[in-house]
C-alpha positions as CSV (number, residue, x, y, z in Angstrom):
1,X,10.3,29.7,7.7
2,X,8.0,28.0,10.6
3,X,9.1,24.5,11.4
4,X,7.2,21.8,9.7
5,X,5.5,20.5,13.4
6,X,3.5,24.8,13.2
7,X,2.4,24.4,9.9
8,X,0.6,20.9,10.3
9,X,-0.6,22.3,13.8
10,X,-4.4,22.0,13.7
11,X,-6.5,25.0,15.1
12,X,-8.8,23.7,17.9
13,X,-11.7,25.1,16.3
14,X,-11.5,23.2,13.0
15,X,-10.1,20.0,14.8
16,X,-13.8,20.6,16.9
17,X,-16.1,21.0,13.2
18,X,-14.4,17.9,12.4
19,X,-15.3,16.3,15.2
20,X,-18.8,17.4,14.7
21,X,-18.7,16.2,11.2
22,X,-17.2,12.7,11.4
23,X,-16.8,11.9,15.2
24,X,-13.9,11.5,17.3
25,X,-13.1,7.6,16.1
26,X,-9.7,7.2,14.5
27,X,-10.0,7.0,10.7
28,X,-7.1,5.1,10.0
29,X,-7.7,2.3,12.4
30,X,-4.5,0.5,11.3
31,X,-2.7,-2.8,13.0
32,X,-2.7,-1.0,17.2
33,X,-5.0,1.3,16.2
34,X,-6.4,3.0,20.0
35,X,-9.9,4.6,18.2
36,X,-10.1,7.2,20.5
37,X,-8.4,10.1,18.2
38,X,-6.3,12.6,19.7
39,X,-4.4,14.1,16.8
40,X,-6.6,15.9,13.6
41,X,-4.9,14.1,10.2
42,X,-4.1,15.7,6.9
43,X,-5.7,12.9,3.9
44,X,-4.0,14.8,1.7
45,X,-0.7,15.0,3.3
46,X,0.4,18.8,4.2
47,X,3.8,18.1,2.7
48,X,2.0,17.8,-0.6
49,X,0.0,20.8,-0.1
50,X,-2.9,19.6,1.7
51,X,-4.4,22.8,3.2
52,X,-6.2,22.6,7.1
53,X,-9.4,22.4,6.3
54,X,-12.2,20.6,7.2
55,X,-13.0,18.6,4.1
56,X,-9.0,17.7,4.2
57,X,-9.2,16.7,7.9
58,X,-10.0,13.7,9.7
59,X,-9.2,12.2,13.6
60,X,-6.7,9.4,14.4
61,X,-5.4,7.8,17.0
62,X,-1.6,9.3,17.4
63,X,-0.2,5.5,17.3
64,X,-2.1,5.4,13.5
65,X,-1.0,9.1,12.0
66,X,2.4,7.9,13.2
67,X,2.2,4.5,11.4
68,X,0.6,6.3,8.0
69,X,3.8,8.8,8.0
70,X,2.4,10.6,4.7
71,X,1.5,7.4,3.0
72,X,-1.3,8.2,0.6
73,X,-5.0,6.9,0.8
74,X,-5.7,4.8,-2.4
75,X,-7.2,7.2,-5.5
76,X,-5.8,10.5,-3.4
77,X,-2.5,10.5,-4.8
78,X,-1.0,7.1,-6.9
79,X,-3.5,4.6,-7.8
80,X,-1.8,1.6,-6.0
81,X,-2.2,-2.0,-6.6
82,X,-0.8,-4.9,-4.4
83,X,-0.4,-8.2,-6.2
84,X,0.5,-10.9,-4.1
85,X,1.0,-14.7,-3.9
86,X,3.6,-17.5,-3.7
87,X,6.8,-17.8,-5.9
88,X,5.2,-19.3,-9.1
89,X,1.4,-17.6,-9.0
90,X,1.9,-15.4,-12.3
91,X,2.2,-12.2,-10.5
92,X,4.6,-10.6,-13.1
93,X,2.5,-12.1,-15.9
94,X,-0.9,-10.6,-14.4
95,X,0.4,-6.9,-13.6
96,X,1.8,-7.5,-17.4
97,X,-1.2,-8.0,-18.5
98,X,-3.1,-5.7,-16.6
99,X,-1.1,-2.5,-16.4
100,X,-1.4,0.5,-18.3
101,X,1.1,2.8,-20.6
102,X,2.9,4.8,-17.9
103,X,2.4,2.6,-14.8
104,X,5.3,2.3,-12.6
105,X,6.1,-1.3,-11.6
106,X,8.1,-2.8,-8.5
107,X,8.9,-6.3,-8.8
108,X,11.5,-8.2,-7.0
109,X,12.4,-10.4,-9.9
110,X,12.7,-7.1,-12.1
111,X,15.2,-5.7,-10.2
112,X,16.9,-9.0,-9.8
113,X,17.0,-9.5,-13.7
114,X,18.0,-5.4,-14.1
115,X,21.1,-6.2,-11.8
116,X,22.3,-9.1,-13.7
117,X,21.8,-8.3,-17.4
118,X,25.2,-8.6,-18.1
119,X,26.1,-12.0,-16.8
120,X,24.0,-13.6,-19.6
121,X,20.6,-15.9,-18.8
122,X,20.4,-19.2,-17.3
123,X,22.5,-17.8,-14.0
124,X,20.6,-17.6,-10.7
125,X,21.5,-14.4,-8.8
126,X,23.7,-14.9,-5.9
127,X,22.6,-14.0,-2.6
128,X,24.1,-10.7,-2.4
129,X,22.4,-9.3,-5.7
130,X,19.0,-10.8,-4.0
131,X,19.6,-8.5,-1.3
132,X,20.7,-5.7,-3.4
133,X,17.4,-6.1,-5.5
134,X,15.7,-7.0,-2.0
135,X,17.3,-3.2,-0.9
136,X,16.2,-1.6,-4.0
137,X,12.4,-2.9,-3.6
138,X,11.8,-1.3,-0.5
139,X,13.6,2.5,-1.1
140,X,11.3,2.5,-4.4
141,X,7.8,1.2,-2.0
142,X,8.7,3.6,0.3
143,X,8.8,6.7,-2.2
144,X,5.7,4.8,-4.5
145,X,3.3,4.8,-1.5
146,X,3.9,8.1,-1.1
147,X,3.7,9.5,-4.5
148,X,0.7,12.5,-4.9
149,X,0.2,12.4,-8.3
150,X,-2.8,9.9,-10.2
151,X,-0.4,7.6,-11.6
152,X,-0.5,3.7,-11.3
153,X,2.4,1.9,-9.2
154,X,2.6,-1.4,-9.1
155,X,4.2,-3.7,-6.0
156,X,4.7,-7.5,-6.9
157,X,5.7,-9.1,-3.3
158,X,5.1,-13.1,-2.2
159,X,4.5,-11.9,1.5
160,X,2.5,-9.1,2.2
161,X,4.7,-8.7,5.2
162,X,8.1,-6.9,6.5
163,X,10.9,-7.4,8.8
164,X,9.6,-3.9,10.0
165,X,6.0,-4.5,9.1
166,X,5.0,-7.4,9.7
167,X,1.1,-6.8,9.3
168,X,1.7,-4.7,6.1
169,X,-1.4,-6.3,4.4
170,X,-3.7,-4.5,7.4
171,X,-2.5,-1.5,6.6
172,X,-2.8,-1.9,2.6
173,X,-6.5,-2.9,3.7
174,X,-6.7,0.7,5.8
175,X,-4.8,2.7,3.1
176,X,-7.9,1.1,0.8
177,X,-5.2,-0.5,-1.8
178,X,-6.1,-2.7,-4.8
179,X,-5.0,-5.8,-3.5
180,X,-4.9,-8.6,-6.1
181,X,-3.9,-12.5,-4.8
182,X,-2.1,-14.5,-7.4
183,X,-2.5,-18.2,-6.0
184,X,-3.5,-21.2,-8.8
185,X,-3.2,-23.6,-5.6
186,X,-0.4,-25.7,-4.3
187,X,0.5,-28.4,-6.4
188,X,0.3,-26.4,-9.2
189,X,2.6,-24.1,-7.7
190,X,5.2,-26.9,-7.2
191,X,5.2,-27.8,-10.2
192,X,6.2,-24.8,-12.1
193,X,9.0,-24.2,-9.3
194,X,10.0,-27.4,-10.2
195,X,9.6,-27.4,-14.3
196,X,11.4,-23.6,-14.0
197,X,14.6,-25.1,-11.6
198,X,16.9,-22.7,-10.2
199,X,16.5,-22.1,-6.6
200,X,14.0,-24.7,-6.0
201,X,14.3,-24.9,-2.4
202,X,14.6,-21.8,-1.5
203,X,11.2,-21.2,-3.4
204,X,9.5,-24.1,-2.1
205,X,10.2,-23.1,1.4
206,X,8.6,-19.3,0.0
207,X,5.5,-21.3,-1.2
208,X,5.4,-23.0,2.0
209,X,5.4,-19.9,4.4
210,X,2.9,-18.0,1.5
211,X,0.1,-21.3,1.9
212,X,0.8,-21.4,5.8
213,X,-0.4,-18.0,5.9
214,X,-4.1,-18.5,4.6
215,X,-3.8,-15.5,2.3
216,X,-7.2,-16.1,0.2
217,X,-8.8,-13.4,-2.1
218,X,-12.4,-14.1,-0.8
219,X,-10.6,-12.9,2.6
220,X,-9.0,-9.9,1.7
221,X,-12.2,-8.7,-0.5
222,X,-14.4,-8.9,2.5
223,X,-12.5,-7.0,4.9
224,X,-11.5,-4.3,1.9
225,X,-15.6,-4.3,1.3
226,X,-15.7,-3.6,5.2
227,X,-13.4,-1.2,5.0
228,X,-15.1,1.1,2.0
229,X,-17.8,1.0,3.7
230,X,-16.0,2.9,6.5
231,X,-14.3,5.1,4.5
232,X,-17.7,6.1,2.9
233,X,-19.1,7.0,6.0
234,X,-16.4,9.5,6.7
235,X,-16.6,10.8,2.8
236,X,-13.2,9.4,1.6
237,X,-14.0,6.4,-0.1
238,X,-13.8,7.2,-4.2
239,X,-16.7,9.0,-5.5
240,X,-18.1,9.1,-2.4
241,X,-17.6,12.5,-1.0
242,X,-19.7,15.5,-2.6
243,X,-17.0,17.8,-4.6
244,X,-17.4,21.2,-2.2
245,X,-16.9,18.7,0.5
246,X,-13.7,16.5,-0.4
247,X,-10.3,16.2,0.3
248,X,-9.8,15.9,-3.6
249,X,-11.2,18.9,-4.2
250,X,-9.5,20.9,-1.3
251,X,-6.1,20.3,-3.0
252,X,-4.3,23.1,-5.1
253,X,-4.1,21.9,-8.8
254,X,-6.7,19.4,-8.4
């Protein structure tokens, strides 16, 4: 069996149509991104049967088709929706209200009630179960942003942010994600950490970091607007590429 670096090898005459096609700018252009491409990019990622073809090709920048790893683009595998805000916003209740029968959901406070239903209500999780749920949240987003099938997932996070990461929302915003901001404002927000109790201070100093931020949704709409505009250029954005000429239509089974 050839080694998985020959079978993603890009011959240098398609890698030269694309060019010809969509230009020589990287199409990822995710936090670093250089511009100037010098690798060819699966959309739909090889691993998941992506074949090397032009309509399934675009250029990147190496530092970017490093960074994606085989994340998906929004719509070309998982629908994905990012809902965000500070501790108190109603992000559980609005991805409760707004999903759909089969949707996958990853929520911190889930997983935090999943690991302590038998200890009985009214107990806050100790530190170590936080981290244990904290663990769990990221194994399941790294397999959910990867998932190649048209199913809706789900990820309920305060900071749109990492220890490894730590300008995750830019590359939601390249990946073209649904990005929905849960934020009623401040003092409202302080008062329901304080009518709820529990960790209050530990949730107030969350609030405080989320509001420091400047996370707004008029923000993140422009530059997604900005972004689908790029992406339509190239002929990835949804409903934007003809069907003899998308990477949609280039995958097996689709």
């Amino acid at each position: 069996m050839p080694a998985r670096k020959d079978r993603q090898r890009v011959p240098p005459a398609i890698a030269a149509v694309v060019i010809e096609r969509w230009g020589n700018e990287c199409w990822l252009d995710m936090p670093g991104c250089r511009h100037v491409s010098d690798t060819t990019d699966h959309i739909v990622p090889d691993r998941a049967g992506g074949p090397t073809i032009p309509a399934n090709l675009r250029r990147a920048c190496k530092h970017c088709n490093s960074l994606r790893q085989d994340r998906t683009l929004n719509h070309y595998g998982a629908n994905i929706h990012a809902v965000i805000g500070p501790p108190g916003g109603g992000k559980t209740t609005y991805v409760d209200l707004h999903r759909g029968p089969g949707a996958v959901v990853l929520d911190f406070d889930g997983m935090c009630s999943a690991l302590t239903s038998g200890i009985g209500t009214g107990h806050e999780p100790r530190q170590w179960v936080r981290d244990m749920a904290t663990g769990m949240w990221y194994g399941a987003y790294r397999h959910a942003v990867r998932v190649t099938e048209p199913i809706d997932v789900w990820l309920v996070k305060t900071m749109p942010s990492t220890p490894r990461s730590p300008r995750l929302l830019d590359e939601w915003i390249s990946l073209d994600y649904d990005i929905i901001v849960c934020d009623p404002g401040k003092a409202e927000v302080m008062d329901r950490l304080e009518a709820r109790g529990g960790d209050v201070r530990g949730e107030r100093r969350a609030a405080a970091q989320w509001y420091r931020a400047g996370i707004s949704q008029d923000r993140i709409d422009a530059r997604l607007t900005a972004r689908r505009s790029r992406l339509a250029a190239l002929g990835l954005a949804t409903g934007a590429a003809t069907a003899s000429d998308s990477p949609e239509s280039a995958r097996p089974g689709w």
